[in-house]
N, C-alpha and C positions, 0 to 999 in steps of 0.2 A: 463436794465441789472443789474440784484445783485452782489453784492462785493462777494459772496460766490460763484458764477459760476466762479469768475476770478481764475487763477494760472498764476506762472508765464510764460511772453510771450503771453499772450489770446492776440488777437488781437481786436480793438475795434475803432471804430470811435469818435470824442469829439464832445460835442455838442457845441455850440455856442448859448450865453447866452446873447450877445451884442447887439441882436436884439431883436425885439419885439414879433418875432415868433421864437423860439428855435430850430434851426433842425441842423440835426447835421454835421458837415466837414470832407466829404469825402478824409479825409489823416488818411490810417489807423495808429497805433499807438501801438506795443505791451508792456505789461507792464515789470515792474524790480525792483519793490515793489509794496505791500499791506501794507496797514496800514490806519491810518482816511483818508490819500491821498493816491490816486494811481500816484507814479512816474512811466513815460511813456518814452519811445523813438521811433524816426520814425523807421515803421517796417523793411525798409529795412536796418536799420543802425545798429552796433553792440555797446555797451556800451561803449568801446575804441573811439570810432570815434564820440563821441556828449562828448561837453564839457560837458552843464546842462542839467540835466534832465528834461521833464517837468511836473510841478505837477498838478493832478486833482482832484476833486471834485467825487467820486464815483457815485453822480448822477447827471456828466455828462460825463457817457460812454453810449455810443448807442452800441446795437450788429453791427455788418456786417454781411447783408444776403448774406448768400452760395448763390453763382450762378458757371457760366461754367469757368469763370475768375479765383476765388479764389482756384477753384479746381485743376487746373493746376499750379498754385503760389504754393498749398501746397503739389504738389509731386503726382498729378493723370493726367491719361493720357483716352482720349477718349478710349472705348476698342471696339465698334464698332459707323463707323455713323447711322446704320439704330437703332439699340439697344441704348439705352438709358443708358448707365452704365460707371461708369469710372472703374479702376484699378491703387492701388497704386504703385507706379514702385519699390519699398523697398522692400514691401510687396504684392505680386500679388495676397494674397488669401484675401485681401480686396479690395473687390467691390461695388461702393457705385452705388445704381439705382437714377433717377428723378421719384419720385412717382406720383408727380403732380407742380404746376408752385410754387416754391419759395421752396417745399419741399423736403428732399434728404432722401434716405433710405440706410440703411446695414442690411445685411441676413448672420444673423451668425449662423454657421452648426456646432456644436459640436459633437465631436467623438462619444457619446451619443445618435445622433440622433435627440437630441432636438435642436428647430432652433428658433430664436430670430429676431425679427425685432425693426431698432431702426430708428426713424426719426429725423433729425436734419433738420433746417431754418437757422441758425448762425454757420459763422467760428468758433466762439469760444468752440460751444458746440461737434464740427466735433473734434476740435483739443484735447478738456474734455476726448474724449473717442477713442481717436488715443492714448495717454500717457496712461488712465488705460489701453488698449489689448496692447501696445508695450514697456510701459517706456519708451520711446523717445519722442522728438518733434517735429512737423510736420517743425516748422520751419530750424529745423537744420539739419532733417533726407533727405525730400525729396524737400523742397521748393526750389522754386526760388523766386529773388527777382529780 
């Protein structure tokens, strides 16, 4: 994951360094600074509610890959079982597809005609381009925690 994909809130897994083999601890973790360290808090807690923050090593954030989990955490709801697609409940003309296993896709239709296809693997990059189409954040708009 690069320090330049992060804003604030990205959501991001920590690696664990204590070991011999490095993988990373599945407690996601959104951010509340950039800088040589990224200070983090558990994502479901709000900055009021954690005494300290805790500080990280920018190369140790792992992305979190998008699955069916995350997607409802971040404010999308199944829009059929047999179809493959979610919809976001804020905004229902965002529909994200499963393209294939780990990948997620959105099909933006511009009044133009012209129509876009963008794939995302990581929450971080789903929630990248939820803020540039909305100014909001997934976390505060449609999530649950």
């Amino acid at each position: 994951m690069k320090i330049t994909e992060l804003r604030l809130s990205s959501l991001f897994y920590p690696i664990d360094r204590s070991k011999e083999i490095h993988l990373p601890i599945e407690t996601p973790f959104k951010v509340c600074t950039i800088g040589f360290k990224v200070e983090a808090i558990p994502y479901d807690k709000v900055p009021a509610q954690v005494e300290k923050w805790t500080e990280f090593n920018p190369n140790d954030l792992s992305p979190i890959p998008l699955d069916d989990y995350w997607l409802d955490k971040l404010g999308f709801e199944l829009l059929s079982i047999e179809g493959e697609s979610y919809v976001n409940r804020k905004y229902p003309h965002i529909i994200i597809d499963i393209l294939d296993s780990g990948v997620y896709g959105i099909k933006l239709r511009f009044p133009n005609g012209h129509l876009i296809d963008i794939e995302f693997t990581y929450v971080h990059e789903l929630q990248n381009f939820y803020f540039a189409m909305t100014g909001e954040d997934l976390l505060t708009v449609g999530g649950r925690s």
